[in-house]
Residue frames relative to the residue before (quaternion, step in Angstrom):
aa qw qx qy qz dx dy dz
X 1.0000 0.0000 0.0000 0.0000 0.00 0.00 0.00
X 0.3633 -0.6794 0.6125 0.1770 3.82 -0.74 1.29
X 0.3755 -0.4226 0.7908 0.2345 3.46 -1.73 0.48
X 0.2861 0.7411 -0.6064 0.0350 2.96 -1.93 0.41
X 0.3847 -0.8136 0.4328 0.0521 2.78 -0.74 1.60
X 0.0595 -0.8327 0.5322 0.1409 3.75 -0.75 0.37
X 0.4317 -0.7640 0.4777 0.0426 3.72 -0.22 1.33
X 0.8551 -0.1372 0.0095 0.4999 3.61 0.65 1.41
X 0.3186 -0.7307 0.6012 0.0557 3.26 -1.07 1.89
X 0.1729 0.6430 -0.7355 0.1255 3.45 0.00 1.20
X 0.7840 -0.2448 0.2403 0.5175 3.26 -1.16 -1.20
X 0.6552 0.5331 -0.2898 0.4500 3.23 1.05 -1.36
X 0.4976 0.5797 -0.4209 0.4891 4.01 0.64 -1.11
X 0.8506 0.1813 -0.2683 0.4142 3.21 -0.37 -1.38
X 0.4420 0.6884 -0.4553 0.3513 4.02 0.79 -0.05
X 0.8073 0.3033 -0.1579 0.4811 2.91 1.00 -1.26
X 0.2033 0.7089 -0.4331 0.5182 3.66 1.49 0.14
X 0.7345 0.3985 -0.2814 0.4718 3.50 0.10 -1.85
X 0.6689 0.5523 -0.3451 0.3584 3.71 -0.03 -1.62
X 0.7714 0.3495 -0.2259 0.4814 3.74 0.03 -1.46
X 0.5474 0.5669 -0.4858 0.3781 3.42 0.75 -0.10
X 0.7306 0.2339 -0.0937 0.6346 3.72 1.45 -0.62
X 0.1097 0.6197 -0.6755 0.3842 3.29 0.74 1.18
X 0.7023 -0.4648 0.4827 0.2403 3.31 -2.16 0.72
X 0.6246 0.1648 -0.1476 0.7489 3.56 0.98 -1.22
X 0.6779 -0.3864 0.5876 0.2142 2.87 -2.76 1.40
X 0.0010 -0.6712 0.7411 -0.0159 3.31 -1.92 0.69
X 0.2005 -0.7039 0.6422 0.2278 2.87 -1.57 0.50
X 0.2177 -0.8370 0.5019 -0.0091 3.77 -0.46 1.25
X 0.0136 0.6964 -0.7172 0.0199 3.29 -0.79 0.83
X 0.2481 -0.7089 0.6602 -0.0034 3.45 -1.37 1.50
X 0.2703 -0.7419 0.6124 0.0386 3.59 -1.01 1.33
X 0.1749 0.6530 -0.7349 0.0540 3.64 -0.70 0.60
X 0.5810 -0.6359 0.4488 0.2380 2.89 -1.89 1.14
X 0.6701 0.5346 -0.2121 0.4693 3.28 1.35 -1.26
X 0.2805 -0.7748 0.5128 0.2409 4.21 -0.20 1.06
X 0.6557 0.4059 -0.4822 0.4156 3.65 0.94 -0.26
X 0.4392 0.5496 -0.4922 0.5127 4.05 1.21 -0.08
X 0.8191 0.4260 -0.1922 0.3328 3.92 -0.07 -0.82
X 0.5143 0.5213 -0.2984 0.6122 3.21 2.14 -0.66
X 0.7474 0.4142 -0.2766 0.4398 3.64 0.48 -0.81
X 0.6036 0.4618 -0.4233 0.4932 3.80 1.20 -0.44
X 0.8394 0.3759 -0.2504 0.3023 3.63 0.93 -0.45
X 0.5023 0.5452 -0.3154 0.5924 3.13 1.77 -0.06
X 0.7789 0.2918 0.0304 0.5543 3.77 0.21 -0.92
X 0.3936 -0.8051 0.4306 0.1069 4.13 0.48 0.00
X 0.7124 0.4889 -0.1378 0.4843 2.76 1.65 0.55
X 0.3431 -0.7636 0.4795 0.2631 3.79 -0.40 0.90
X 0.2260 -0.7909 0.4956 0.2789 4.09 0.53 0.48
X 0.7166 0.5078 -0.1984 0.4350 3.46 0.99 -2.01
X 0.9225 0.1817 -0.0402 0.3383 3.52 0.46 -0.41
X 0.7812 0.0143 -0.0807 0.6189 3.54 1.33 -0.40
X 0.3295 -0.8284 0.4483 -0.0652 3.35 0.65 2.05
X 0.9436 0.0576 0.0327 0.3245 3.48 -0.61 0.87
X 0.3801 0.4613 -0.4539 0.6608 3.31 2.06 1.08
X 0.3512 -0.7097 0.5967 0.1305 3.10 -1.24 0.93
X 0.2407 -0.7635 0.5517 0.2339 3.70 -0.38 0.63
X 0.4701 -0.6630 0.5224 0.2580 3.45 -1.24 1.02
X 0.6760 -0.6337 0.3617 0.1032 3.56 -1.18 0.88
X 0.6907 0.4313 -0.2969 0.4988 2.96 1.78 0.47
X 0.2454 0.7912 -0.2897 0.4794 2.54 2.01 0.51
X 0.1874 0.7749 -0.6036 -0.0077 3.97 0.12 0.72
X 0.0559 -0.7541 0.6535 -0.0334 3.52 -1.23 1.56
X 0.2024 0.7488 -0.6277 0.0650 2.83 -1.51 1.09
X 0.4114 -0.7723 0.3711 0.3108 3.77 -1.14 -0.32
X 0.1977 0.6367 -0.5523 0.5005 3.36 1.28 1.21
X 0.1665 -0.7608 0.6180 0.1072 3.41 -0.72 1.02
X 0.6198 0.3159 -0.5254 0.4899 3.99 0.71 0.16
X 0.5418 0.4530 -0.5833 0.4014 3.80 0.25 -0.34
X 0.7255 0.5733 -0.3100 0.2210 3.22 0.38 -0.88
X 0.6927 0.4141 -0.1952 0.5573 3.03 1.72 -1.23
X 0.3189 0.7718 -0.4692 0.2872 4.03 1.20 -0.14
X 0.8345 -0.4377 -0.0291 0.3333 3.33 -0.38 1.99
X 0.0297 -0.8276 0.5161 -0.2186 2.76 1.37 1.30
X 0.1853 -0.7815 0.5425 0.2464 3.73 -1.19 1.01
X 0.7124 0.3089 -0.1149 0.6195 3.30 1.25 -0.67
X 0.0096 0.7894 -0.6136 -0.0183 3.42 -0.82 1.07
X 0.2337 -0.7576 0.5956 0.1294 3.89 -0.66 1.20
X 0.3185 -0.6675 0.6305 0.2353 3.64 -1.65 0.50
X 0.2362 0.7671 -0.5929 -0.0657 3.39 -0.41 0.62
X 0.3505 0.7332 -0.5375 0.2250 3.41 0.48 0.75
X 0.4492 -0.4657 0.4944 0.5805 3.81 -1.41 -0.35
X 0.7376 -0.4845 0.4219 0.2077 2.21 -1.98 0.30
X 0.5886 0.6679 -0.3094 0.3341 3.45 1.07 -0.16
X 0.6034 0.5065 -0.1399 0.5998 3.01 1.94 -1.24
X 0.4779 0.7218 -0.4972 0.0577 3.64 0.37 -0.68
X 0.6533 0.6438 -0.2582 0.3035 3.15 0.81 -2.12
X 0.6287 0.6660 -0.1390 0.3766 2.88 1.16 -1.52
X 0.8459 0.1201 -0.1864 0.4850 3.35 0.39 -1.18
X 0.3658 0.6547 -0.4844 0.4504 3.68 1.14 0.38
X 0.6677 0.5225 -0.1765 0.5001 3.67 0.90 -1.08
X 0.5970 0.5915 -0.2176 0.4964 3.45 1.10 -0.58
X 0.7689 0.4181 -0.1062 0.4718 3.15 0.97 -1.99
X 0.5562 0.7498 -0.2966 0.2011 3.68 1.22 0.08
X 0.4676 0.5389 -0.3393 0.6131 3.43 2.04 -0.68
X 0.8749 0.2792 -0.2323 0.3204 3.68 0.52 -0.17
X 0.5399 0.6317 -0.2263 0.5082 2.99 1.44 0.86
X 0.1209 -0.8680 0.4550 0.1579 3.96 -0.51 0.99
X 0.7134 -0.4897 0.2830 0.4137 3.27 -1.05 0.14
X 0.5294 0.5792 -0.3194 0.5313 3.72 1.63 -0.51
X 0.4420 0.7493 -0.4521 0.1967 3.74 1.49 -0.48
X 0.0464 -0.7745 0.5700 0.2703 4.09 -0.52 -0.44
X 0.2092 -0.6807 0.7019 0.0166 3.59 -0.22 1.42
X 0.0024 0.7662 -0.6364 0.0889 2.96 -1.86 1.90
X 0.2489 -0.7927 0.5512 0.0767 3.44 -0.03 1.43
X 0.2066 -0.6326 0.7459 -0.0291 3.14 -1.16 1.99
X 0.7583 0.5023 -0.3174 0.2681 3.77 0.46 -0.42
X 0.3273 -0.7942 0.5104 0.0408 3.57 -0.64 2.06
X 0.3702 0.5715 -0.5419 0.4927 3.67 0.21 1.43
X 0.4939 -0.4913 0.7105 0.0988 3.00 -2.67 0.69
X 0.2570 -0.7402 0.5794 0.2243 4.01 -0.72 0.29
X 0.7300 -0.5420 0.2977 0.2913 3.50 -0.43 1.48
X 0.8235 0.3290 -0.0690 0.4570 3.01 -0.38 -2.09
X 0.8242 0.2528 -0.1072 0.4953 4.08 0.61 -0.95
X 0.4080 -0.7472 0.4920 0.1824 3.70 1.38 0.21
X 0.3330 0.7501 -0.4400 0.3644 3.60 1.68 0.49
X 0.3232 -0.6225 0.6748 0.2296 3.27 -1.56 0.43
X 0.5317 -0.6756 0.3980 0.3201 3.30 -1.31 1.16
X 0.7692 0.2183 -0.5044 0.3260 3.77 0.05 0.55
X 0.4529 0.5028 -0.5917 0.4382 3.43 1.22 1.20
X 0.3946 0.6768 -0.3948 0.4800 3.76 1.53 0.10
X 0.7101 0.4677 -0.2019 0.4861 3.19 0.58 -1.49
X 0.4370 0.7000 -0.3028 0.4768 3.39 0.59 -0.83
X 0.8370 0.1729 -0.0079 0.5191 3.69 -0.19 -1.79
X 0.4469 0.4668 -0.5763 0.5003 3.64 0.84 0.42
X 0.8742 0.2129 -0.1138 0.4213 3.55 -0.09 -1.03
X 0.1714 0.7991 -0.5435 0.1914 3.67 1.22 0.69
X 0.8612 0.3618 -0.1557 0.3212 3.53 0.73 -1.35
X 0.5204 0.6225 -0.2180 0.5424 3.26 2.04 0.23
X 0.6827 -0.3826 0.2648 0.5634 3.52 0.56 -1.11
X 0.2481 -0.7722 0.5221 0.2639 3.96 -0.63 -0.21
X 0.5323 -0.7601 0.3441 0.1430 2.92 -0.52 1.93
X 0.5389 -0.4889 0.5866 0.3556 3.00 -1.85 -0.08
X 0.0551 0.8944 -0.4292 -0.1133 4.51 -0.37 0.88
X 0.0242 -0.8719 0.4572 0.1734 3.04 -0.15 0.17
X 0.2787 -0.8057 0.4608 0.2467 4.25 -0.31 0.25
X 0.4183 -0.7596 0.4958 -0.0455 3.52 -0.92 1.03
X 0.3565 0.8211 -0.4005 0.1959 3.70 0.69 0.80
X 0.6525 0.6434 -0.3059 0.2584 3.25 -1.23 -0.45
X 0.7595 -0.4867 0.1302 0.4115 3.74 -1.14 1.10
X 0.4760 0.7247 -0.4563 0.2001 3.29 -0.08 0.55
X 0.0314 -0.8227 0.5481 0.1474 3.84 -0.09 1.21
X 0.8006 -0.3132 0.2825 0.4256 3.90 -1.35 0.82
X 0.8582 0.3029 -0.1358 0.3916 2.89 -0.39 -1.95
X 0.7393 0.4272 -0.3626 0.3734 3.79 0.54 -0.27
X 0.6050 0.5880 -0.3038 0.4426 3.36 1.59 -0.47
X 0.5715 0.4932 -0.4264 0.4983 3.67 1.28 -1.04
X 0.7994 0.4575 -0.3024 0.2454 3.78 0.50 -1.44
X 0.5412 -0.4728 0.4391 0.5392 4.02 1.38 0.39
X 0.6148 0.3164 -0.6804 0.2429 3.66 -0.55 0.83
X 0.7256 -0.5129 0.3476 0.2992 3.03 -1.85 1.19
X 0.1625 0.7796 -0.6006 0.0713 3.86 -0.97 1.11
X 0.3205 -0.8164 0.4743 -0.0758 3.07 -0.76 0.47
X 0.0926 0.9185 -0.3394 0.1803 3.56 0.10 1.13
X 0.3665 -0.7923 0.4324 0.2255 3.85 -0.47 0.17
X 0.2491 -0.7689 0.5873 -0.0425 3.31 -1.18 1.45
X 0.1415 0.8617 -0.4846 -0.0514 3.20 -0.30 1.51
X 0.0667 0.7819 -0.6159 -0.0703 3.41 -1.33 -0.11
X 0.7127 -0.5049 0.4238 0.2398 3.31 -1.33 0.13
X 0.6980 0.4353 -0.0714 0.5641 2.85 1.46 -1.22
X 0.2482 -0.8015 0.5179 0.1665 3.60 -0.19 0.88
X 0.7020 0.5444 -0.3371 0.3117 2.93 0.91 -0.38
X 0.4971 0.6713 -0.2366 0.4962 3.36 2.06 -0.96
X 0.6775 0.5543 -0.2648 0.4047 3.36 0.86 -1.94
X 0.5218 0.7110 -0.2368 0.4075 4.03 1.39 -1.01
X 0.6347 0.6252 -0.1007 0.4429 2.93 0.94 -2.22
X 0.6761 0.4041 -0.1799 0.5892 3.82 0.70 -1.36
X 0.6624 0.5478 -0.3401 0.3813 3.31 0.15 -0.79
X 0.7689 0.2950 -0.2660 0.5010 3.23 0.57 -1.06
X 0.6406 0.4101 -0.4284 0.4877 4.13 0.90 -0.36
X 0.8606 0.3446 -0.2886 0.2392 3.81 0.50 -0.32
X 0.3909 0.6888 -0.4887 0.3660 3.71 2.12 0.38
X 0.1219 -0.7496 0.6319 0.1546 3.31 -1.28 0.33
X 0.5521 -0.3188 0.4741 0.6072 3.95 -1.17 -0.68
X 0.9120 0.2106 -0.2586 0.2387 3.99 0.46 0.10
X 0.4695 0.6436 -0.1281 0.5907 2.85 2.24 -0.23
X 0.2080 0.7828 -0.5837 0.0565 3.81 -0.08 0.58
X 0.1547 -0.7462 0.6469 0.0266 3.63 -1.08 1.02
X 0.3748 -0.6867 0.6228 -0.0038 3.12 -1.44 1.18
X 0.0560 0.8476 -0.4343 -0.2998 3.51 -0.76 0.20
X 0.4388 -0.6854 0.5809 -0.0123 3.09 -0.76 0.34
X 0.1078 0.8145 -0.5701 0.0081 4.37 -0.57 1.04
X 0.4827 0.5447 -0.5014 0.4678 3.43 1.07 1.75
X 0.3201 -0.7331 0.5826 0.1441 3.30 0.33 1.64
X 0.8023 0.4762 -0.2849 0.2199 3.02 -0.46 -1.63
X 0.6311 0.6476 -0.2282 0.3608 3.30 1.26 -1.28
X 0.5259 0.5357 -0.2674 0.6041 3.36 1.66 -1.75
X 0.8265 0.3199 -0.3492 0.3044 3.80 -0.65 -0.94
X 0.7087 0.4423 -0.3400 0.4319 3.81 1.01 -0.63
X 0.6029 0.5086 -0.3630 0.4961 3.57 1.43 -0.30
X 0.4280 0.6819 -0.3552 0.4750 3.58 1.46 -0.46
X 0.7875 0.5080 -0.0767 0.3404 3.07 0.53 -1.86
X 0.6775 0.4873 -0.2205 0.5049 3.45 0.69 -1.70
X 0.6001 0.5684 -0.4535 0.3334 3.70 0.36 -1.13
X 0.6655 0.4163 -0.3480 0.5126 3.95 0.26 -1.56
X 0.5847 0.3854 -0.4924 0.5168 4.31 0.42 0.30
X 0.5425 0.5598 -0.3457 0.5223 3.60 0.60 -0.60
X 0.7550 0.4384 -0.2048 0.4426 3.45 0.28 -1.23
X 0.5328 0.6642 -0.3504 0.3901 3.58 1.33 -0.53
X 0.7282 0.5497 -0.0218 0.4087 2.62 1.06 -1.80
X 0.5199 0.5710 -0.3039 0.5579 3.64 1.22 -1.25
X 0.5845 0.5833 -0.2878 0.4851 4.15 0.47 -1.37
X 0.7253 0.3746 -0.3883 0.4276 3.33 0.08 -1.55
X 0.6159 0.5755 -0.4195 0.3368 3.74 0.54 -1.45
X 0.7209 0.4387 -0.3267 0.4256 3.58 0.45 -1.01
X 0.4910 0.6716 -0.3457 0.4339 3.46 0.94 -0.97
X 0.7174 0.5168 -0.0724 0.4615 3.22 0.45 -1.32
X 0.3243 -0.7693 0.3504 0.4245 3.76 1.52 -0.37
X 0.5790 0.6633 -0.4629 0.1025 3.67 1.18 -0.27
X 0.7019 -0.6089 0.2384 0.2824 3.64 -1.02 -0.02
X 0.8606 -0.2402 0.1803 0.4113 3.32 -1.65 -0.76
X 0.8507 0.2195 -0.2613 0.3998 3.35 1.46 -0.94
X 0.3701 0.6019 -0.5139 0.4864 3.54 1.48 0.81
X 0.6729 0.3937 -0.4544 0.4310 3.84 0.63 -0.10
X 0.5646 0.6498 -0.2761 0.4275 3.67 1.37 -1.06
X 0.7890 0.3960 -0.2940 0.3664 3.56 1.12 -0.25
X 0.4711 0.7079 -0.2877 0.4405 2.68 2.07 -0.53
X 0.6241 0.6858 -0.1578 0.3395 3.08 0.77 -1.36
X 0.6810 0.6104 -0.1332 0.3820 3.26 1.28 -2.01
X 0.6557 0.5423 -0.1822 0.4927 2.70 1.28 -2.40
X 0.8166 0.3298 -0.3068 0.3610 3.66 0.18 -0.99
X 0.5117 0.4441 -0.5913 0.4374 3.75 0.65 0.44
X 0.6973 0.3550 -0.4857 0.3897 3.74 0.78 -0.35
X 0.4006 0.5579 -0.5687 0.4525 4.01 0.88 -0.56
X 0.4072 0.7192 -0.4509 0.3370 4.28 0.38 -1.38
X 0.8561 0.3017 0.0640 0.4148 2.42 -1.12 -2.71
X 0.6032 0.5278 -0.4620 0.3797 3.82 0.57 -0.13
X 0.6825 0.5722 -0.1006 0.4434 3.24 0.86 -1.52
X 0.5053 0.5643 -0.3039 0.5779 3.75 1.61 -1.52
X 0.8394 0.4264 -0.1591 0.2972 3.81 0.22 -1.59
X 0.4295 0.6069 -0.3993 0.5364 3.74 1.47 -0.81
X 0.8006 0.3431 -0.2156 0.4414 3.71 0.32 -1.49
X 0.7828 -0.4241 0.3537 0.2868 3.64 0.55 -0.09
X 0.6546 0.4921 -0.3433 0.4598 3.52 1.02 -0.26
X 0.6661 -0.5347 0.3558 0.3792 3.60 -1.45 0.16
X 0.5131 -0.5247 0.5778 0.3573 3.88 -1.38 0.25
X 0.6587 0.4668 -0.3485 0.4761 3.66 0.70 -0.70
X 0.5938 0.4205 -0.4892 0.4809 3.61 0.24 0.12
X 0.6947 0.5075 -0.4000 0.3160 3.59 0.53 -0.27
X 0.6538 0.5147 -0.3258 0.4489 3.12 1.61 -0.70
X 0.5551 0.5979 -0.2985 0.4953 4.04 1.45 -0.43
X 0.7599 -0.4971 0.2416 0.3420 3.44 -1.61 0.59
X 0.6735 0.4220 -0.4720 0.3814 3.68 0.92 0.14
X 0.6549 0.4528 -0.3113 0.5188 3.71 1.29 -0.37
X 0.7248 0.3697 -0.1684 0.5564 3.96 0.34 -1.05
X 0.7792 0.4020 -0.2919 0.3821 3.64 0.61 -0.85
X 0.6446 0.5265 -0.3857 0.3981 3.06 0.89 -0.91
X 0.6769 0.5458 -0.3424 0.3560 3.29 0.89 -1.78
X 0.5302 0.7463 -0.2765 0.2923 3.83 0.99 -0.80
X 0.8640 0.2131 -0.0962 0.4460 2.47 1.28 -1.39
X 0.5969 0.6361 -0.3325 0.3584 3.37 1.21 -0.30
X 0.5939 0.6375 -0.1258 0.4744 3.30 2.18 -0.57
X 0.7208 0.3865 -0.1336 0.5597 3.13 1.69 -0.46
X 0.5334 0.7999 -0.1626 0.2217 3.14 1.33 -1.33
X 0.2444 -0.7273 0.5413 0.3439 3.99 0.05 -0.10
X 0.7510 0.5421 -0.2555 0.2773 3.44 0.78 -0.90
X 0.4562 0.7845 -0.2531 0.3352 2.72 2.25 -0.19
X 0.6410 -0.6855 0.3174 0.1361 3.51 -0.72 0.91
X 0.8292 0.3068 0.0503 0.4646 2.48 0.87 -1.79
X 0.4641 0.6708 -0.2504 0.5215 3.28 1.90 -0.33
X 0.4640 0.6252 -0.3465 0.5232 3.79 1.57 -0.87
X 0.7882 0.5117 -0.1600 0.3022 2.66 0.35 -1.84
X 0.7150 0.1003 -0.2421 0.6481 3.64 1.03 -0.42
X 0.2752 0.4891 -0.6693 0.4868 3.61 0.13 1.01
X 0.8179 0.2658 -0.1742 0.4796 3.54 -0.54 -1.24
X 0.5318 0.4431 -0.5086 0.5120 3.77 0.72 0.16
X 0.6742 0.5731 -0.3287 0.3301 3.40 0.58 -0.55
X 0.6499 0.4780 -0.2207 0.5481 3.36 1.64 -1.30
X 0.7016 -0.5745 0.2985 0.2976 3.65 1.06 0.15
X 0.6706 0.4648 -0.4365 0.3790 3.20 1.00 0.07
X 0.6423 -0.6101 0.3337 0.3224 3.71 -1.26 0.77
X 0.7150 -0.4912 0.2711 0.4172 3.90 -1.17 0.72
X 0.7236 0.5509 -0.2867 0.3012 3.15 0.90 -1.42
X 0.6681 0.5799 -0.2208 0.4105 3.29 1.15 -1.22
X 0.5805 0.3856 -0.3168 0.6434 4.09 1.57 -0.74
X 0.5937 0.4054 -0.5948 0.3596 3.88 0.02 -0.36
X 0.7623 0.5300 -0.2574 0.2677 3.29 0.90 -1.86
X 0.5998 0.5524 -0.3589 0.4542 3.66 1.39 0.38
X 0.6551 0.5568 -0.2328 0.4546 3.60 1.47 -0.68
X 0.1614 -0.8514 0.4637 0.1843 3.36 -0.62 1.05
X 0.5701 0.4834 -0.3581 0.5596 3.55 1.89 0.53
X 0.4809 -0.5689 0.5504 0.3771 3.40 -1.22 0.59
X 0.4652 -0.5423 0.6980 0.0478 3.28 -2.51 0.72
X 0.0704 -0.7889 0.5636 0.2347 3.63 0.55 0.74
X 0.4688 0.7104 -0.4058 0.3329 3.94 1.01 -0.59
X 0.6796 0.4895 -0.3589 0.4120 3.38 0.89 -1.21
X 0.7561 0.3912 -0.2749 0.4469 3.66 0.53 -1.20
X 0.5141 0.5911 -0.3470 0.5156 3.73 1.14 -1.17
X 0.6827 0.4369 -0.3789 0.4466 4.21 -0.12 -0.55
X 0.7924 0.2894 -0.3937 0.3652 3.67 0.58 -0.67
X 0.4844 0.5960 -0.3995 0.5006 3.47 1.51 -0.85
X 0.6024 0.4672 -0.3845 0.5206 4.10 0.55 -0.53
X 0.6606 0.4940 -0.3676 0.4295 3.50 -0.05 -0.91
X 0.6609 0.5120 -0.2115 0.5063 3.81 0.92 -1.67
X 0.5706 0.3681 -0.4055 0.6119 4.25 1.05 -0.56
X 0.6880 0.4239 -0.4322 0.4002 4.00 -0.05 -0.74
X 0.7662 0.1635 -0.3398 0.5204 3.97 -0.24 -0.37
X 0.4806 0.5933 -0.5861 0.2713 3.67 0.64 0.63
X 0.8610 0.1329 -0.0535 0.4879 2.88 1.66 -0.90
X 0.6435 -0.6769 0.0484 0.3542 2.81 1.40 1.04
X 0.3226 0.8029 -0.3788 0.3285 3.30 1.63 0.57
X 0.4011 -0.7541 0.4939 0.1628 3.10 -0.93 0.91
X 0.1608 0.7525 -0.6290 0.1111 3.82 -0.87 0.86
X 0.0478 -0.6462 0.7603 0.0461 3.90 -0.20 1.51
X 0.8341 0.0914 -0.5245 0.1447 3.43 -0.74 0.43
X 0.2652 0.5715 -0.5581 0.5400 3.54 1.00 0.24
X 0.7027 0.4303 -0.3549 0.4417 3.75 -0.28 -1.09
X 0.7668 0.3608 -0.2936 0.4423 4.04 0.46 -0.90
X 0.6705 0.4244 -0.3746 0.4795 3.84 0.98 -0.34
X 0.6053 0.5034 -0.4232 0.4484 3.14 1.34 0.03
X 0.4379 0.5435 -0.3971 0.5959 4.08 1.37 -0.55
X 0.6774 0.4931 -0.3592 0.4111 4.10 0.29 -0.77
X 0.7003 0.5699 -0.1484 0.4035 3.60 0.93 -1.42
X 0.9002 -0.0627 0.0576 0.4270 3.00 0.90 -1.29
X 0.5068 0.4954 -0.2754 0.6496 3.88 1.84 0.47
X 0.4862 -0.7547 0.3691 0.2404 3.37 1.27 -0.09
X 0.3941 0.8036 -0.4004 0.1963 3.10 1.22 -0.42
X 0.4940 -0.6596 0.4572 0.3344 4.47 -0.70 0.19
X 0.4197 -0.5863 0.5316 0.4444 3.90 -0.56 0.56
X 0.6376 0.5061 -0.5110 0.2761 4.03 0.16 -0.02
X 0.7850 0.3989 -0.2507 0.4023 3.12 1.24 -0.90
X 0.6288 0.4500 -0.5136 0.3719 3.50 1.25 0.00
X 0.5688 0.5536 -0.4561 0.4024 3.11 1.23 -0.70
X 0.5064 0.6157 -0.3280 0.5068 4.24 0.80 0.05
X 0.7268 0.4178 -0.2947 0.4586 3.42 1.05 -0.98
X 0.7361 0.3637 -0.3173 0.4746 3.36 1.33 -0.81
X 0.5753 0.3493 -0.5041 0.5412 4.00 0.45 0.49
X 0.6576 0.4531 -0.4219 0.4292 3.87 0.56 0.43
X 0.1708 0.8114 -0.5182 0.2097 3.71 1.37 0.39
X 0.3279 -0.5092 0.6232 0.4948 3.01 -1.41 -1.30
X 0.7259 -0.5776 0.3594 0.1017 2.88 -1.71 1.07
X 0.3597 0.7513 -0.5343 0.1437 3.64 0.10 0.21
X 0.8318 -0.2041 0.2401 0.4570 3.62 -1.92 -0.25
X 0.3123 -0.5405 0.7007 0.3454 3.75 -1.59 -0.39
């Protein structure tokens, strides 16, 4: 039986709380939430109210907001925080953590200030200590449909094939199926880019246009992706699998989608501040688009529509007119 820790009672944390609880092989699970009245209410009452409404957590589920109980010889230790928080609580989680540990990042974001991916994060948290075992966690797969038993599927990467195996076989369930997959880089930036995509997909709808203004979006931004995936080193074939195509599929269509709100209701006019200030979950898209934009002219990579949800986010600009700037390009091949 595996310890396992789970690094934040958002939606996803507790989502995945639900899943391993009906994994093939027994766990003991121990859910961290920052917020004690989230961790008081998952353990008193079996339920996450603030974030995953109406999934009952299973009873072997122990939640709390002590982060060494939480991390106490934990063998597996998952990230499901934002991306904003990670460094932070990675840096925290390190006096209580060994070198036998296996750190899984569940969290599909870019870190602001250093335009890092979170298991280069992870990485420089524990640089001066030892250098974990990582593995990455991606692919279509919203909370509330995963905790409640519909069939999903997702991808488990690592470097280590032998690690990426290891997970695989402790986290599949009768509803939970994990691919692997040894193109980190490919998994976290397809992870990432998509929830900008999804911004963008929202605004279109927002905006009232249709089936084939979303169909290009969609197209255009798996190639914007697989450009961006390939400049940096990862594979084209990961874009075309469930952490590049699937996710983007779904997070672009999805209702449950976050970040899709988020440019949906940009689209209907109203102003960022006023839709964050209504959302009690985080948009990784919102922060993840400028930290992208900052990696592209580091290295000279082109991204026009990353580049226009970013003019929307933060130049103020209207989804009519960027979407205008980008059918006013220049013409060239596909």
């Amino acid at each position: 039986m595996s310890r396992i820790a789970i690094l934040g009672g958002g939606s996803w944390g507790t989502g995945l709380s639900v899943v391993l609880a009906h994994s093939r092989r027994k766990h003991e699970i121990r859910l961290w939430a920052r917020e004690p009245e989230i961790a008081r209410a998952i353990q008193e009452n079996r339920y996450n109210p603030t974030f995953l409404p109406g999934i009952q957590i299973p009873g072997s589920v122990d939640a709390g907001d002590d982060l060494a109980e939480a991390l106490r010889n934990a063998q597996i230790v998952i990230g499901a925080m934002p991306s904003a928080y990670a460094r932070e609580v990675y840096l925290k989680a390190v006096p209580y953590l060994s070198p036998e540990t296996v750190i899984v990042s569940a969290t599909k974001g870019l870190e602001l200030a250093t335009h890092l991916r979170m298991s280069e994060v992870i990485e420089q948290a524990f640089a001066l200590h030892f250098i974990p075992s990582i593995a990455v966690l991606s692919g279509p797969s919203f909370a509330l449909e995963a905790a409640r038993g519909d069939p999903t599927a997702v991808v488990l990467a690592s470097r280590d094939r032998g690690l990426a195996t290891f997970v695989q076989e402790e986290f599949s369930g009768p509803t939970f199926r994990l691919y692997t997959n040894d193109d980190v880089l490919g998994v976290e930036l397809a992870g990432a880019t998509k929830n900008v995509m999804a911004i963008a997909a929202g605004a279109c709808q927002g905006l009232g246009l249709g089936a084939n203004s979303l169909a290009a979006l969609i197209t255009r931004g798996l190639a914007e992706m697989t450009r961006l995936v390939v400049a940096l080193g990862g594979r084209p074939e990961t874009l075309s699998g469930l952490a590049g195509l699937g996710d983007l599929v779904l997070t672009c269509h999805g209702e449950l989608s976050r970040n899709r709100h988020v440019g949906f209701e940009l689209g209907r006019g109203r102003s960022l501040p006023e839709i964050l200030g209504e959302m009690n979950m985080v948009a990784e898209g919102v922060g993840t688009t400028e930290a992208l934009v900052g990696l592209a002219r580091q290295r000279g990579i082109e991204l026009p529509i990353t580049e226009q949800v970013h003019s929307i986010l933060r130049l103020g600009n209207s989804p009519r007119d960027a979407i205008r700037a980008i059918m006013e390009r220049p013409l060239k091949r596909e």
